[in-house]
Steps between C-alpha positions, in 0.01 A plus 500: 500500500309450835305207635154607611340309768102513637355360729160501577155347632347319161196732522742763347637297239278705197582818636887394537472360096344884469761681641792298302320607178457844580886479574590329154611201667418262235626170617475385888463173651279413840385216696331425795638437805376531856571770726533445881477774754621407850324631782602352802561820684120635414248498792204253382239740495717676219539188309200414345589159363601422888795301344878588534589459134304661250522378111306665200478417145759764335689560162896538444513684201881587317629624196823684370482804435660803362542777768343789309131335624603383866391872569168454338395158650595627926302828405233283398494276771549749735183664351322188512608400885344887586210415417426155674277491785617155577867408693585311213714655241734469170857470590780578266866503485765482298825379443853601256553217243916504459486212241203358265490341182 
């Protein structure tokens, strides 16, 4: 069993439901948190919100799953991310349960 974790900008959060379907991933959980980007060591005229912290409205998303469709969900993703014209993206990891109940 593996622990799948996503993280992404809340404008994503249909297409992240999406790809979790098309991967049989039948039960997840997600909330929202808020992500912070810091960019202290940008030039101003690079930063457009002129601030040195940067927070967005974004979605933790998590669910156990069985390992045969961690494959399927990063492949997804990874399609997905290819095709944004934006910075932001869907991240994904994942991590080895040793124990669950």
């Amino acid at each position: 069993m593996k622990l799948l974790i996503i993280t992404a900008s809340t404008a994503f959060d249909k297409n992240i439901k999406e790809i979790l379907k098309k991967s049989e991933v039948k039960t997840f959980s997600y909330k929202k948190v808020k992500g912070s980007r810091d960019v202290t060591e940008e030039s101003v005229s690079n930063n457009w919100f002129a601030t040195e912290m940067n927070e967005n409205e974004s979605t933790l998303f998590y669910a156990f799953i069985n390992k045969e469709n961690v494959d399927q969900v990063f492949g997804l993703v990874s399609q997905f991310n290819e095709k944004q014209e934006t910075i932001s993206r869907i991240h994904v990891a994942v991590m080895n349960v040793e124990k669950s109940n």
